[in-house]
C-alpha positions as CSV (number, residue, x, y, z in Angstrom):
1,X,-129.6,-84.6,101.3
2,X,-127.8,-81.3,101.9
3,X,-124.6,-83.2,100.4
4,X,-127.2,-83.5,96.8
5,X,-128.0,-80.2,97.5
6,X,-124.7,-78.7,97.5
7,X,-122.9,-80.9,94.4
8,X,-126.4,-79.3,92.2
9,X,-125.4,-75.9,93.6
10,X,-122.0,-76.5,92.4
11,X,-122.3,-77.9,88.9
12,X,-125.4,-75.0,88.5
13,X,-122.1,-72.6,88.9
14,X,-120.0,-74.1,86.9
15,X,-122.2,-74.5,83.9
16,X,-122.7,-70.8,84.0
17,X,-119.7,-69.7,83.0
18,X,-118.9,-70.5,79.7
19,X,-122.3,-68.6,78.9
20,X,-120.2,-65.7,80.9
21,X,-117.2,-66.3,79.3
22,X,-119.1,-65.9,76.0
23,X,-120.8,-63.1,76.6
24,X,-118.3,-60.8,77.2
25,X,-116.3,-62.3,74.5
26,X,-119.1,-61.4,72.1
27,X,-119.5,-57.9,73.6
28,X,-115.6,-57.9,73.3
29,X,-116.0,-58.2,69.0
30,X,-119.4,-56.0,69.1
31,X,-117.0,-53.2,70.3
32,X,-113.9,-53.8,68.3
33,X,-116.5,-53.8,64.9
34,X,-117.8,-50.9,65.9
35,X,-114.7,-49.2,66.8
36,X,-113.6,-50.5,63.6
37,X,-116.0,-49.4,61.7
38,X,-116.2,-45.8,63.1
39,X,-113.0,-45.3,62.5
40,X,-113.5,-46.3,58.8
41,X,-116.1,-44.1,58.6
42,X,-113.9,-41.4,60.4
43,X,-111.1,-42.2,57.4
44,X,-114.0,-42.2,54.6
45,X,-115.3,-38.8,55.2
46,X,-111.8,-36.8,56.2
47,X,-110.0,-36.1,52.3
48,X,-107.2,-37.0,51.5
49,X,-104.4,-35.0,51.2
50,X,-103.7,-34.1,47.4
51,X,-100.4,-32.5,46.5
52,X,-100.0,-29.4,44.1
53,X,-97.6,-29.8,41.7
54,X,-96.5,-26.8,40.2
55,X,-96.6,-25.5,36.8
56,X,-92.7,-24.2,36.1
57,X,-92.4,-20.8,34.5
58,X,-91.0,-20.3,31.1
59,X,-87.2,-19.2,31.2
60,X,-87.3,-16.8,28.2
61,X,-84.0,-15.5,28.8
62,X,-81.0,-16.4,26.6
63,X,-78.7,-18.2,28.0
64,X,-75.2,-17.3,26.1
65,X,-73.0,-18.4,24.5
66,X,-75.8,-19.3,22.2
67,X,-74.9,-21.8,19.6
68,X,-77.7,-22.2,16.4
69,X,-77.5,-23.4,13.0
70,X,-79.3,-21.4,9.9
71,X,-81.2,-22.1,7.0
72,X,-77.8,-23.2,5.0
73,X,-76.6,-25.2,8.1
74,X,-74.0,-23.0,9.2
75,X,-73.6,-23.3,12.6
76,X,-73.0,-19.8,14.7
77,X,-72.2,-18.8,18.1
78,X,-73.2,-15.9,19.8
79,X,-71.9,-14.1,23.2
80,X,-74.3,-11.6,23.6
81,X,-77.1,-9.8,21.7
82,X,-75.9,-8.5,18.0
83,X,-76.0,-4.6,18.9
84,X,-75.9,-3.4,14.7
85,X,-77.8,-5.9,13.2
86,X,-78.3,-5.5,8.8
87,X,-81.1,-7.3,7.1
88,X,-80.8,-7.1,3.3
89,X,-83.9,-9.1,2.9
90,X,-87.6,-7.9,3.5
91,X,-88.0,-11.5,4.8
92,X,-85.2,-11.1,7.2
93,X,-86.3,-7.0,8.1
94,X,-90.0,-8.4,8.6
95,X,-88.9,-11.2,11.1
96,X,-86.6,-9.1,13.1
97,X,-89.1,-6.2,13.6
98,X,-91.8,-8.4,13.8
99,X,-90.3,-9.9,17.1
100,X,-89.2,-6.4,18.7
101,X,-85.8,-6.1,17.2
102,X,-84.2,-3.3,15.0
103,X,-81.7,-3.1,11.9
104,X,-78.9,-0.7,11.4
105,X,-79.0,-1.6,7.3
106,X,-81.6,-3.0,4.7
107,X,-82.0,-3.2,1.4
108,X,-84.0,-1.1,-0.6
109,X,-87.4,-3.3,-1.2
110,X,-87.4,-3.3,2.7
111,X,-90.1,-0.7,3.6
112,X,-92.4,-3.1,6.0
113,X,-92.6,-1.8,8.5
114,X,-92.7,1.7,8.3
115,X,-90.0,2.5,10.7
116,X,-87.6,0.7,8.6
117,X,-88.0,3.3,5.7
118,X,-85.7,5.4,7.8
119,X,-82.8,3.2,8.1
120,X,-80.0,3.5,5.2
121,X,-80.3,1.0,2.3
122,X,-77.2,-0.9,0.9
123,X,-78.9,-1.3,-2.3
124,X,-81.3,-3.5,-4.3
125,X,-81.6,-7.1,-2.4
126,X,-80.4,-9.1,-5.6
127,X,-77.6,-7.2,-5.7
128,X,-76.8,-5.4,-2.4
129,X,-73.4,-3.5,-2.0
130,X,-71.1,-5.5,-0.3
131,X,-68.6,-2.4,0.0
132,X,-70.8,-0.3,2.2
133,X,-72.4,-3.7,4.8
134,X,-68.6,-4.0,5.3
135,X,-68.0,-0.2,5.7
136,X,-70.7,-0.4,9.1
137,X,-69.2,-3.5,10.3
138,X,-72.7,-4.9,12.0
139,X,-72.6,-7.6,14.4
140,X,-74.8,-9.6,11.7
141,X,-76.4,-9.6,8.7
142,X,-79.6,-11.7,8.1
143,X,-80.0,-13.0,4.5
144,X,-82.3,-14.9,2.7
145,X,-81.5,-18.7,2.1
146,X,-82.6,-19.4,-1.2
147,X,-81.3,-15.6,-3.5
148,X,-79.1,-15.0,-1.6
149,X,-76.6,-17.9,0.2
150,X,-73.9,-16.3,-2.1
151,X,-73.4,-13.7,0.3
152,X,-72.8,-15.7,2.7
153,X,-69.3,-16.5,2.2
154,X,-68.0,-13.6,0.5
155,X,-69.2,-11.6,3.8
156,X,-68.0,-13.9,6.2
157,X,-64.4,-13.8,4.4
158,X,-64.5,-10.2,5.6
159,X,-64.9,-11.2,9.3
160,X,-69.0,-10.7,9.1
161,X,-71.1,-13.3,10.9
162,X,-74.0,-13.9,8.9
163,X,-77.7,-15.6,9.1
164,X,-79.6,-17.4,7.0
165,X,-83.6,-17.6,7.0
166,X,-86.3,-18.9,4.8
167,X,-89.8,-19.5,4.9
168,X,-90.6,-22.6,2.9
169,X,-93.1,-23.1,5.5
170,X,-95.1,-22.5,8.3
171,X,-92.8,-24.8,10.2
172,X,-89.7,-22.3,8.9
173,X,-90.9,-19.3,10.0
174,X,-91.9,-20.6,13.2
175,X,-87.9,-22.0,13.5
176,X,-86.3,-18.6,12.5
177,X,-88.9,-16.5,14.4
178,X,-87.5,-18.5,17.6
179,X,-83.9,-18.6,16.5
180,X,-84.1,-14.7,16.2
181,X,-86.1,-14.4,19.7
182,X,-83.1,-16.4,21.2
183,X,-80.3,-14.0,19.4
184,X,-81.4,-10.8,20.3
185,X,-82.9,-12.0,23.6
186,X,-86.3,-11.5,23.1
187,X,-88.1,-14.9,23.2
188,X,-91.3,-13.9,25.1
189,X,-92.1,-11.8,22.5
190,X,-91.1,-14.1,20.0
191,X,-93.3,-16.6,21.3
192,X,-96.4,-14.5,21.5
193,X,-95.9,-13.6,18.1
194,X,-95.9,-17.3,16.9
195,X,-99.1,-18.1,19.3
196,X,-101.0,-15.3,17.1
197,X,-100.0,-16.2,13.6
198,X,-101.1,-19.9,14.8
199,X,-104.0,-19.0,16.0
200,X,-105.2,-16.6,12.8
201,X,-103.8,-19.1,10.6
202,X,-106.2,-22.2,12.4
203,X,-109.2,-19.8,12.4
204,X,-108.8,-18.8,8.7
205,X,-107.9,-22.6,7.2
206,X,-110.8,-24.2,4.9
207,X,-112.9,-27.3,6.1
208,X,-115.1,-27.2,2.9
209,X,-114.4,-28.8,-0.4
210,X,-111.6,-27.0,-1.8
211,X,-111.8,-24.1,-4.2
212,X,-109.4,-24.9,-7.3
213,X,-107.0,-21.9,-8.3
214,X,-103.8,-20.2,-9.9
215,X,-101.6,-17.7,-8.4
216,X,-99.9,-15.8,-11.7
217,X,-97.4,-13.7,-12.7
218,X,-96.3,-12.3,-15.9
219,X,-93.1,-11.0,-17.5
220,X,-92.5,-8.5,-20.3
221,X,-93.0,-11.0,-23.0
222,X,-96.7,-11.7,-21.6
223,X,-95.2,-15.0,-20.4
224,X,-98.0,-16.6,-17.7
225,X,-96.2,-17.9,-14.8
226,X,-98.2,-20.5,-12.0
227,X,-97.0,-20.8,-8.6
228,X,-96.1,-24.2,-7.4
229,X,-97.2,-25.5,-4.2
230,X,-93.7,-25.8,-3.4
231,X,-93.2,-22.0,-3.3
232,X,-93.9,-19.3,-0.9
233,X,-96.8,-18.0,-3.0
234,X,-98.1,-21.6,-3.1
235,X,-97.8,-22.5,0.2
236,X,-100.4,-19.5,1.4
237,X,-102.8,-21.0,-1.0
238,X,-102.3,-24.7,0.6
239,X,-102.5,-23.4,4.1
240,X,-106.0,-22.2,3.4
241,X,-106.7,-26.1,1.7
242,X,-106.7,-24.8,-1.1
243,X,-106.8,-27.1,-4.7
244,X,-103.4,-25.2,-6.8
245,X,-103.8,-26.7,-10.6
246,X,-100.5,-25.8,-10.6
247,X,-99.1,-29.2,-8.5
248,X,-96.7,-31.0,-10.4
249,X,-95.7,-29.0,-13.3
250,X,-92.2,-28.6,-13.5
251,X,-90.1,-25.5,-12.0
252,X,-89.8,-23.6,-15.3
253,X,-89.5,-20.0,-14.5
254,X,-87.5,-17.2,-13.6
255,X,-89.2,-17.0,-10.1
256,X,-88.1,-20.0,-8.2
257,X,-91.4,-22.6,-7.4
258,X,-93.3,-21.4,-10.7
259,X,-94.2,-23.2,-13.6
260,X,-94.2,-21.4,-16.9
261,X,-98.2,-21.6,-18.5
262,X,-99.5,-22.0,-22.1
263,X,-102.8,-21.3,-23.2
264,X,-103.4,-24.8,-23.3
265,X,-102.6,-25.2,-19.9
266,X,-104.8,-23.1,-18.8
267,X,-107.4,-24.4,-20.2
268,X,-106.6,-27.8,-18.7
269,X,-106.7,-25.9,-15.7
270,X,-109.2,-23.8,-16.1
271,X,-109.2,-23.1,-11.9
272,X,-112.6,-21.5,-10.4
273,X,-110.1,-18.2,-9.0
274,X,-107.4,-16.8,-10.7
275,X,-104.8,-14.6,-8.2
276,X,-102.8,-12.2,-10.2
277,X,-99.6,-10.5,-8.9
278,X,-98.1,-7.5,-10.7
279,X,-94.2,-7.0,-9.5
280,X,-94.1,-3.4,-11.8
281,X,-95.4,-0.7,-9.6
282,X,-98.1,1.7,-10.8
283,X,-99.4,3.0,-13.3
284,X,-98.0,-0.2,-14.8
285,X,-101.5,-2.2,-16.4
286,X,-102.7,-4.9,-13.3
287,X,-102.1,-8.4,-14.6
288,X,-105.8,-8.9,-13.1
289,X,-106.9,-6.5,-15.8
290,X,-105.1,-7.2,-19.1
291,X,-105.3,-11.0,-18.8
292,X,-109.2,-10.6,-19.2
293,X,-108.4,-9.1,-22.6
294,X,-106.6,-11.6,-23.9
295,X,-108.9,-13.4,-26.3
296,X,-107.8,-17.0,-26.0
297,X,-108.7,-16.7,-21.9
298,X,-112.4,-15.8,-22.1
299,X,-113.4,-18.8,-22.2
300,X,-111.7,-19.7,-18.7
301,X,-114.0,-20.4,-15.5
302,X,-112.9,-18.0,-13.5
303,X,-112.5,-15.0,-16.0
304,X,-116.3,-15.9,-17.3
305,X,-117.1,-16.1,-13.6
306,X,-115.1,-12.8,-12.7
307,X,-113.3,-14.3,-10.3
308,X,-110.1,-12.8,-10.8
309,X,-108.6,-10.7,-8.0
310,X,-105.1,-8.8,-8.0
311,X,-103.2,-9.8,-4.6
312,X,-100.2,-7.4,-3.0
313,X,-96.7,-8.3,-4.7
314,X,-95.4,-7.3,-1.1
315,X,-97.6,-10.0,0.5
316,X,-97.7,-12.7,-2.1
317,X,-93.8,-12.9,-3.4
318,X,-91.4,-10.3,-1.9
319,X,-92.0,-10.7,1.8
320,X,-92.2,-14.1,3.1
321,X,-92.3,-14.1,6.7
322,X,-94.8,-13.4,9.3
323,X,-97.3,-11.4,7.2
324,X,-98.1,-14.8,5.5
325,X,-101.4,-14.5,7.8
326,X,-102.6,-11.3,6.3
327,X,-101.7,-13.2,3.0
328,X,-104.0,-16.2,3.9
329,X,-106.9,-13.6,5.2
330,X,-106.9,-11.5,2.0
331,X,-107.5,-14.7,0.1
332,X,-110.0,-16.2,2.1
333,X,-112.1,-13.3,2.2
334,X,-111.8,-13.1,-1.9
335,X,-112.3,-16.8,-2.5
336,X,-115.8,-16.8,-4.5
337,X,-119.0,-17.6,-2.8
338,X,-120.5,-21.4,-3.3
Protein backbone atom coordinates (compact mmCIF):
# COMPACT_ATOMS: atom_id res chain seq x y z
CA UNK A 1 0.00 0.00 0.00
CA UNK A 2 2.39 2.73 0.89
CA UNK A 3 4.61 1.22 -2.14
CA UNK A 4 1.07 2.31 -4.48
CA UNK A 5 1.15 5.31 -2.58
CA UNK A 6 4.50 6.50 -3.37
CA UNK A 7 4.84 5.32 -7.38
CA UNK A 8 1.20 7.79 -7.67
CA UNK A 9 3.17 10.48 -5.76
CA UNK A 10 5.90 10.08 -8.15
CA UNK A 11 4.25 9.93 -11.63
CA UNK A 12 1.78 12.99 -10.06
CA UNK A 13 5.44 14.94 -10.06
CA UNK A 14 6.49 14.01 -13.04
CA UNK A 15 3.49 14.87 -15.11
CA UNK A 16 3.70 18.27 -13.72
CA UNK A 17 6.45 19.46 -15.30
CA UNK A 18 6.02 19.78 -18.74
CA UNK A 19 2.97 22.10 -17.74
CA UNK A 20 6.04 24.01 -15.85
CA UNK A 21 8.22 23.69 -18.47
CA UNK A 22 5.57 25.34 -20.69
CA UNK A 23 4.62 27.92 -18.61
CA UNK A 24 7.56 29.68 -18.27
CA UNK A 25 8.34 29.05 -21.81
CA UNK A 26 5.20 30.88 -22.83
CA UNK A 27 5.88 33.66 -20.25
CA UNK A 28 9.44 33.56 -21.80
CA UNK A 29 7.73 34.73 -25.61
CA UNK A 30 4.96 36.97 -23.75
CA UNK A 31 8.08 39.08 -22.62
CA UNK A 32 10.24 38.94 -25.71
CA UNK A 33 6.82 40.32 -27.79
CA UNK A 34 6.36 42.76 -25.65
CA UNK A 35 9.86 43.81 -25.38
CA UNK A 36 9.69 43.64 -28.97
CA UNK A 37 7.07 45.50 -29.54
CA UNK A 38 8.02 48.38 -27.19
CA UNK A 39 10.93 48.87 -28.67
CA UNK A 40 9.12 49.14 -32.11
CA UNK A 41 7.08 51.47 -30.68
CA UNK A 42 10.10 53.25 -29.01
CA UNK A 43 11.73 53.35 -32.96
CA UNK A 44 8.16 54.48 -34.40
CA UNK A 45 7.68 57.58 -32.42
CA UNK A 46 11.65 58.89 -32.14
CA UNK A 47 12.27 60.67 -36.06
CA UNK A 48 14.51 59.89 -38.04
CA UNK A 49 17.35 61.66 -38.63
CA UNK A 50 17.07 63.84 -42.01
CA UNK A 51 20.21 65.33 -43.45
CA UNK A 52 20.34 69.04 -44.86
CA UNK A 53 21.81 69.38 -47.91
CA UNK A 54 22.94 72.61 -48.73
CA UNK A 55 22.03 74.96 -51.33
CA UNK A 56 25.76 76.08 -52.93
CA UNK A 57 26.17 79.86 -53.46
CA UNK A 58 26.56 81.34 -56.77
CA UNK A 59 30.28 82.11 -57.68
CA UNK A 60 29.71 85.37 -59.62
CA UNK A 61 33.27 86.18 -59.80
CA UNK A 62 35.20 85.81 -63.12
CA UNK A 63 37.50 83.55 -63.21
CA UNK A 64 40.30 84.76 -65.78
CA UNK A 65 41.69 84.06 -68.32
CA UNK A 66 38.26 84.25 -69.66
CA UNK A 67 37.80 82.77 -73.04
CA UNK A 68 34.20 83.62 -75.03
CA UNK A 69 33.15 83.60 -78.48
CA UNK A 70 30.85 86.66 -80.05
CA UNK A 71 28.07 87.10 -82.14
CA UNK A 72 30.45 86.50 -85.42
CA UNK A 73 32.24 83.57 -83.67
CA UNK A 74 35.40 85.05 -82.92
CA UNK A 75 36.69 83.57 -80.13
CA UNK A 76 38.47 86.12 -77.44
CA UNK A 77 40.51 85.87 -74.41
CA UNK A 78 40.57 88.06 -71.66
CA UNK A 79 43.14 88.51 -68.59
CA UNK A 80 41.42 90.93 -66.66
CA UNK A 81 38.62 93.47 -66.88
CA UNK A 82 38.79 95.79 -70.19
CA UNK A 83 39.73 99.13 -68.25
CA UNK A 84 38.74 101.72 -71.59
CA UNK A 85 36.10 100.02 -73.02
CA UNK A 86 34.29 101.88 -76.68
CA UNK A 87 30.91 100.95 -77.71
CA UNK A 88 30.09 102.46 -81.22
CA UNK A 89 26.67 100.89 -81.01
CA UNK A 90 23.65 102.10 -78.87
CA UNK A 91 22.95 98.35 -78.64
CA UNK A 92 26.43 97.71 -77.41
CA UNK A 93 26.37 101.33 -74.97
CA UNK A 94 22.79 100.10 -73.67
CA UNK A 95 24.06 96.51 -72.67
CA UNK A 96 27.28 97.66 -71.00
CA UNK A 97 25.51 100.37 -68.85
CA UNK A 98 22.63 98.43 -68.45
CA UNK A 99 24.82 95.82 -66.48
CA UNK A 100 26.97 98.43 -64.33
CA UNK A 101 29.76 99.00 -66.77
CA UNK A 102 31.09 102.28 -68.41
CA UNK A 103 32.56 103.32 -72.00
CA UNK A 104 35.43 105.62 -72.70
CA UNK A 105 33.94 106.13 -76.62
CA UNK A 106 30.46 105.87 -78.45
CA UNK A 107 29.01 106.79 -81.29
CA UNK A 108 27.01 109.59 -81.75
CA UNK A 109 23.26 108.02 -81.78
CA UNK A 110 24.41 106.66 -78.32
CA UNK A 111 22.55 109.05 -75.80
CA UNK A 112 20.74 106.11 -73.59
CA UNK A 113 21.49 106.45 -70.90
CA UNK A 114 21.98 109.90 -70.02
CA UNK A 115 25.44 109.60 -68.56
CA UNK A 116 26.68 108.46 -71.78
CA UNK A 117 25.91 111.93 -73.48
CA UNK A 118 29.04 113.03 -71.80
CA UNK A 119 31.51 110.66 -73.17
CA UNK A 120 33.33 111.65 -76.61
CA UNK A 121 31.66 110.34 -79.86
CA UNK A 122 33.81 108.80 -82.69
CA UNK A 123 31.20 109.62 -85.11
CA UNK A 124 27.96 108.43 -86.67
CA UNK A 125 27.57 104.38 -85.95
CA UNK A 126 27.42 103.51 -89.84
CA UNK A 127 30.34 105.15 -90.33
CA UNK A 128 32.43 105.69 -87.09
CA UNK A 129 36.07 107.09 -87.39
CA UNK A 130 38.33 104.48 -87.26
CA UNK A 131 41.30 107.14 -86.90
CA UNK A 132 40.27 108.45 -83.55
CA UNK A 133 39.03 104.55 -81.71
CA UNK A 134 42.59 103.79 -82.69
CA UNK A 135 44.02 107.19 -81.39
CA UNK A 136 42.45 106.04 -77.51
CA UNK A 137 43.68 102.66 -77.85
CA UNK A 138 40.67 100.95 -75.61
CA UNK A 139 40.94 97.64 -74.26
CA UNK A 140 37.75 96.78 -76.47
CA UNK A 141 35.35 97.98 -78.63
CA UNK A 142 31.80 96.36 -78.65
CA UNK A 143 30.13 96.48 -82.13
CA UNK A 144 27.02 95.46 -83.49
CA UNK A 145 26.97 92.02 -85.39
CA UNK A 146 24.84 92.59 -88.20
CA UNK A 147 26.01 96.81 -89.58
CA UNK A 148 28.76 96.53 -88.45
CA UNK A 149 31.15 93.10 -88.58
CA UNK A 150 33.27 95.15 -91.09
CA UNK A 151 34.90 96.71 -88.39
CA UNK A 152 35.85 94.03 -87.02
CA UNK A 153 38.83 93.17 -88.92
CA UNK A 154 40.09 96.42 -89.98
CA UNK A 155 40.29 97.21 -86.02
CA UNK A 156 41.67 94.14 -85.01
CA UNK A 157 44.51 94.63 -87.82
CA UNK A 158 45.42 97.61 -85.66
CA UNK A 159 46.02 95.44 -82.48
CA UNK A 160 42.24 96.28 -81.12
CA UNK A 161 40.33 93.41 -79.58
CA UNK A 162 36.87 93.70 -80.56
CA UNK A 163 33.20 92.29 -79.64
CA UNK A 164 30.44 91.44 -81.32
CA UNK A 165 26.65 91.59 -79.99
CA UNK A 166 23.22 91.21 -81.40
CA UNK A 167 19.85 90.94 -80.29
CA UNK A 168 18.00 88.69 -82.75
CA UNK A 169 16.28 87.57 -79.75
CA UNK A 170 15.37 87.28 -76.39
CA UNK A 171 17.76 84.32 -76.13
CA UNK A 172 20.66 86.97 -77.65
CA UNK A 173 20.46 89.46 -75.35
CA UNK A 174 20.26 87.24 -72.53
CA UNK A 175 23.81 85.54 -74.02
CA UNK A 176 25.58 88.93 -74.51
CA UNK A 177 24.11 90.41 -71.32
CA UNK A 178 26.04 87.43 -69.52
CA UNK A 179 29.12 87.42 -71.73
CA UNK A 180 29.48 91.14 -70.77
CA UNK A 181 28.68 90.41 -66.89
CA UNK A 182 31.61 87.78 -67.18
CA UNK A 183 34.11 90.48 -69.02
CA UNK A 184 33.94 93.29 -66.88
CA UNK A 185 33.34 91.15 -63.83
CA UNK A 186 30.06 92.01 -62.92
CA UNK A 187 27.82 88.86 -63.22
CA UNK A 188 25.57 89.44 -60.19
CA UNK A 189 24.42 92.37 -61.60
CA UNK A 190 24.21 90.99 -64.84
CA UNK A 191 22.07 88.28 -63.61
CA UNK A 192 19.57 90.43 -61.82
CA UNK A 193 19.20 92.36 -64.76
CA UNK A 194 18.19 89.35 -66.92
CA UNK A 195 15.82 88.00 -63.88
CA UNK A 196 13.81 91.46 -64.34
CA UNK A 197 13.53 91.77 -68.08
CA UNK A 198 12.21 88.01 -67.74
CA UNK A 199 10.07 88.63 -65.38
CA UNK A 200 8.31 92.03 -67.16
CA UNK A 201 8.60 90.35 -70.27
CA UNK A 202 6.35 87.01 -68.81
CA UNK A 203 3.92 89.50 -67.09
CA UNK A 204 3.36 91.60 -70.18
CA UNK A 205 3.06 88.48 -72.95
CA UNK A 206 -0.67 88.01 -74.48
CA UNK A 207 -2.78 84.82 -73.60
CA UNK A 208 -5.83 86.12 -75.64
CA UNK A 209 -6.41 85.71 -79.32
CA UNK A 210 -3.90 87.73 -81.00
CA UNK A 211 -4.29 91.26 -82.25
CA UNK A 212 -3.07 91.31 -86.05
CA UNK A 213 -0.63 94.37 -86.88
CA UNK A 214 2.14 96.30 -88.91
CA UNK A 215 5.16 97.96 -87.63
CA UNK A 216 6.04 100.70 -90.60
CA UNK A 217 8.48 102.87 -91.62
CA UNK A 218 8.84 105.13 -94.48
CA UNK A 219 11.54 106.73 -96.59
CA UNK A 220 11.77 109.96 -98.62
CA UNK A 221 9.98 108.59 -101.54
CA UNK A 222 6.85 107.71 -99.20
CA UNK A 223 7.98 104.07 -99.67
CA UNK A 224 5.90 101.89 -96.73
CA UNK A 225 8.27 99.57 -95.16
CA UNK A 226 6.71 96.31 -92.80
CA UNK A 227 8.80 94.74 -90.24
CA UNK A 228 9.46 91.11 -90.49
CA UNK A 229 9.11 88.91 -87.61
CA UNK A 230 12.58 88.08 -88.20
CA UNK A 231 13.78 91.59 -87.21
CA UNK A 232 14.36 93.31 -84.06
CA UNK A 233 11.25 95.50 -84.49
CA UNK A 234 9.30 92.24 -85.23
CA UNK A 235 10.45 90.29 -82.61
CA UNK A 236 8.91 92.82 -79.81
CA UNK A 237 5.62 92.38 -81.50
CA UNK A 238 5.90 88.36 -81.43
CA UNK A 239 7.06 88.46 -77.81
CA UNK A 240 3.82 90.02 -76.88
CA UNK A 241 1.95 86.94 -79.31
CA UNK A 242 1.30 89.18 -81.46
CA UNK A 243 -0.32 88.25 -85.32
CA UNK A 244 2.56 90.45 -87.73
CA UNK A 245 0.81 90.43 -91.47
CA UNK A 246 4.09 90.96 -92.31
CA UNK A 247 5.37 86.99 -91.95
CA UNK A 248 6.70 85.77 -94.99
CA UNK A 249 7.13 88.59 -97.28
CA UNK A 250 10.42 88.78 -98.57
CA UNK A 251 13.45 90.98 -97.07
CA UNK A 252 13.09 93.96 -99.56
CA UNK A 253 14.23 96.98 -97.89
CA UNK A 254 16.88 99.13 -96.94
CA UNK A 255 16.35 98.33 -93.11
CA UNK A 256 17.45 94.74 -92.74
CA UNK A 257 14.08 92.33 -91.67
CA UNK A 258 11.59 94.67 -93.56
CA UNK A 259 9.54 94.08 -96.41
CA UNK A 260 8.86 96.79 -98.79
CA UNK A 261 4.63 97.44 -98.90
CA UNK A 262 2.18 98.38 -101.77
CA UNK A 263 -1.08 99.66 -101.46
CA UNK A 264 -2.29 96.44 -102.35
CA UNK A 265 -0.58 94.88 -99.72
CA UNK A 266 -1.92 96.67 -97.35
CA UNK A 267 -5.00 96.03 -98.10
CA UNK A 268 -4.48 92.37 -98.06
CA UNK A 269 -3.31 93.05 -94.74
CA UNK A 270 -5.36 95.34 -93.66
CA UNK A 271 -4.02 94.62 -89.68
CA UNK A 272 -6.47 95.87 -86.69
CA UNK A 273 -3.06 98.31 -85.30
CA UNK A 274 -0.83 99.94 -87.35
CA UNK A 275 2.75 101.02 -85.37
CA UNK A 276 4.53 103.82 -87.11
CA UNK A 277 8.16 104.77 -86.62
CA UNK A 278 9.54 108.05 -87.84
CA UNK A 279 13.64 107.87 -87.89
CA UNK A 280 13.69 111.97 -88.90
CA UNK A 281 13.60 113.83 -85.76
CA UNK A 282 11.16 116.71 -85.13
CA UNK A 283 9.43 118.83 -86.60
CA UNK A 284 9.71 116.27 -89.35
CA UNK A 285 5.66 115.17 -90.16
CA UNK A 286 4.93 111.70 -87.78
CA UNK A 287 4.49 108.86 -90.21
CA UNK A 288 1.38 108.04 -87.69
CA UNK A 289 -0.03 111.38 -89.04
CA UNK A 290 0.57 111.64 -92.82
CA UNK A 291 -0.22 108.01 -93.59
CA UNK A 292 -3.93 108.77 -92.47
CA UNK A 293 -3.95 111.32 -95.38
CA UNK A 294 -3.15 109.31 -97.89
CA UNK A 295 -6.33 108.62 -99.76
CA UNK A 296 -5.84 105.01 -100.87
CA UNK A 297 -5.39 103.92 -96.89
CA UNK A 298 -8.79 105.16 -95.47
CA UNK A 299 -10.22 102.45 -96.13
CA UNK A 300 -7.74 100.32 -93.89
CA UNK A 301 -9.04 98.71 -90.42
CA UNK A 302 -7.07 100.23 -88.32
CA UNK A 303 -6.87 103.79 -89.80
CA UNK A 304 -10.96 103.63 -89.91
CA UNK A 305 -10.59 102.29 -86.40
CA UNK A 306 -7.96 104.97 -85.36
CA UNK A 307 -5.77 102.59 -84.24
CA UNK A 308 -2.69 104.00 -85.36
CA UNK A 309 0.00 104.93 -82.78
CA UNK A 310 3.64 106.36 -83.38
CA UNK A 311 6.22 104.20 -81.32
CA UNK A 312 10.00 105.70 -80.17
CA UNK A 313 12.54 105.14 -83.17
CA UNK A 314 15.00 104.79 -80.07
CA UNK A 315 12.95 101.86 -78.80
CA UNK A 316 11.60 100.19 -81.87
CA UNK A 317 14.82 100.20 -84.42
CA UNK A 318 17.99 101.92 -83.16
CA UNK A 319 18.48 100.42 -79.71
CA UNK A 320 18.10 96.73 -79.50
CA UNK A 321 19.07 95.48 -76.24
CA UNK A 322 17.59 95.46 -72.87
CA UNK A 323 14.98 98.24 -73.30
CA UNK A 324 13.09 95.68 -75.53
CA UNK A 325 10.76 95.47 -72.29
CA UNK A 326 9.84 99.06 -72.22
CA UNK A 327 9.32 98.33 -76.10
CA UNK A 328 6.90 95.33 -75.38
CA UNK A 329 5.04 97.52 -72.41
CA UNK A 330 4.47 100.61 -74.62
CA UNK A 331 2.74 98.30 -77.11
CA UNK A 332 0.75 96.37 -74.86
CA UNK A 333 -0.68 99.19 -73.25
CA UNK A 334 -1.64 100.76 -76.88
CA UNK A 335 -2.91 97.52 -78.35
CA UNK A 336 -6.85 98.49 -78.96
CA UNK A 337 -9.44 97.36 -76.56
CA UNK A 338 -11.70 94.06 -77.69
Amino acid sequence: MFNFRFLCIFLLAISALPFVACSDTSEAKVTSKSTSATVSAIQSATPTPTMEIATPTPNFETSWPLSIKDALGQELIFDGVPQKIATISPMATEMLYAIGGSASLRDRASNYPIEAQDIPDVGSAYEPSIETIVANQPDLVIIESITQARFAGILSQAGIKVMAVKVESIEDLTTYLTLLGKIIDKQKVSADVIDDIDERLTTAKMTDTPTSILILIGDRDRNLYAARPESYTGLIASTLGLDNKAAGLPDSAPYPGFALMSTESLYKANPDMIVTITPAPEPAPRLSDSIKEIPPFAGLKAIRKNNVIEADVSLFLQSPGPRIVDAVEFLKDALPAE
